[in-house]
C-alpha positions as CSV (number, residue, x, y, z in Angstrom):
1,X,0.0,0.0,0.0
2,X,1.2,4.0,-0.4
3,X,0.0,6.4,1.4
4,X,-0.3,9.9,-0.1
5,X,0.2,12.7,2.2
6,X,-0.7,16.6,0.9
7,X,0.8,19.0,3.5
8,X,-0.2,22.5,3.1
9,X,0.1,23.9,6.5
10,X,3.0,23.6,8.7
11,X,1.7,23.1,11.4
12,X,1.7,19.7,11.9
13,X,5.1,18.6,11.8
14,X,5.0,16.1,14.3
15,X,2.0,13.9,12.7
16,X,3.6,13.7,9.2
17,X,6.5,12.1,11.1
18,X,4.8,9.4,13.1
19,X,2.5,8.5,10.2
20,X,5.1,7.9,7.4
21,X,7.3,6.0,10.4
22,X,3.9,4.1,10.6
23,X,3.4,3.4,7.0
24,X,7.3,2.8,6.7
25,X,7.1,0.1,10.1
26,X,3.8,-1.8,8.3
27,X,6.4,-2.1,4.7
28,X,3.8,0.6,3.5
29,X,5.4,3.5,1.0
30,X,4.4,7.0,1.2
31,X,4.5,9.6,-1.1
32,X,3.9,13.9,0.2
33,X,3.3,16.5,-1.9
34,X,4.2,20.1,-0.2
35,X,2.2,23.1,-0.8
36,X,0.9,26.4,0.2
37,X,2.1,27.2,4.3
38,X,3.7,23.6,4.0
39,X,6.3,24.5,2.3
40,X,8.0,26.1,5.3
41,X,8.4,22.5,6.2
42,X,11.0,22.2,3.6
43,X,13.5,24.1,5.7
44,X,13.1,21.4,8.5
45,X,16.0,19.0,8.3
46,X,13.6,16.2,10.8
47,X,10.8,16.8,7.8
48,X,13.2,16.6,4.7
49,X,15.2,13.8,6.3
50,X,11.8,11.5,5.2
51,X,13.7,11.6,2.1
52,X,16.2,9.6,2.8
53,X,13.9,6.7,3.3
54,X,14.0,4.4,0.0
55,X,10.2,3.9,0.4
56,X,9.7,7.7,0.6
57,X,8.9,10.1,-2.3
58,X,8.7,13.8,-1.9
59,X,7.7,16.7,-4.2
60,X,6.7,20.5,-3.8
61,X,5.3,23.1,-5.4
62,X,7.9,25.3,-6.7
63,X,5.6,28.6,-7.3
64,X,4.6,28.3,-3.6
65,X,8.3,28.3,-2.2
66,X,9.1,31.3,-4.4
67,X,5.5,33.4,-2.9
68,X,7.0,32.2,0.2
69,X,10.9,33.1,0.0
70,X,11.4,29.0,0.6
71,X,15.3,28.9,1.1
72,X,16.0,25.8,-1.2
73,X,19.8,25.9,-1.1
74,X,20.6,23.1,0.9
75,X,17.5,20.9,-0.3
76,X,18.0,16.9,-0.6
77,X,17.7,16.3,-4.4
78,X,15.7,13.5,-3.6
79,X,12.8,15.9,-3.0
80,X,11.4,17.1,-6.3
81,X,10.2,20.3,-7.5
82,X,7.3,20.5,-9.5
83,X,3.7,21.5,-9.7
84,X,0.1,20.6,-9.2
85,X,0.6,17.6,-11.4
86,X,2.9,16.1,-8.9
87,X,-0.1,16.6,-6.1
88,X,-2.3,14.6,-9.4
89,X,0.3,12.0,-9.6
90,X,-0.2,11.8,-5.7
91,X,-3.2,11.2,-5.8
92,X,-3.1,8.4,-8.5
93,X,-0.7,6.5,-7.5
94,X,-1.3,6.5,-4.0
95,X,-4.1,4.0,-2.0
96,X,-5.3,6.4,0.6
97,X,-4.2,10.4,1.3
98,X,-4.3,12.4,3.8
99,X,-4.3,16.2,3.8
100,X,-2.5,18.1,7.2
């Protein structure tokens, strides 16, 4: 199973975490898409670290980083940029989502 994860707030840090260790503890996948307020997230080493996780696939929006003044310097390449298509391609390829 994947689960799809859209975070567009950043406030909830904490749940993104303990849910993909979840999925990742079941031999699930997960795959997040980063938007809107979320994208603040992206200068969080303990939220990009999910990257490093083989079973893990990140993407972001990169017009909201730019609205946002997202520093994307130091960004794992792992984690893609991209656009509402990746959020699509989220949602299709993933079993269940979740928005936070």
């Amino acid at each position: 199973m994947e689960l799809g994860i859209l975070v567009n707030t950043s406030k909830n840090l904490k749940h993104v975490i303990g849910l993909i260790g979840a999925a990742l503890k079941k031999g699930h996948s997960a795959r997040l898409f980063v938007m809107d307020e979320g994208t603040r997230l992206l200068e969080n080493s303990k939220f990009t670290g999910l990257s490093d996780h083989e079973k893990v696939k990140m993407s972001f929006c990169e017009y909201n980083t730019g609205q946002l003044g997202i520093n994307l310097e130091n960004l794992n390449t792992k984690i893609k940029k991209g656009t509402q298509l990746n959020n699509a391609i989220m949602c299709e390829k993933s079993d269940k989502i979740l928005v936070l």
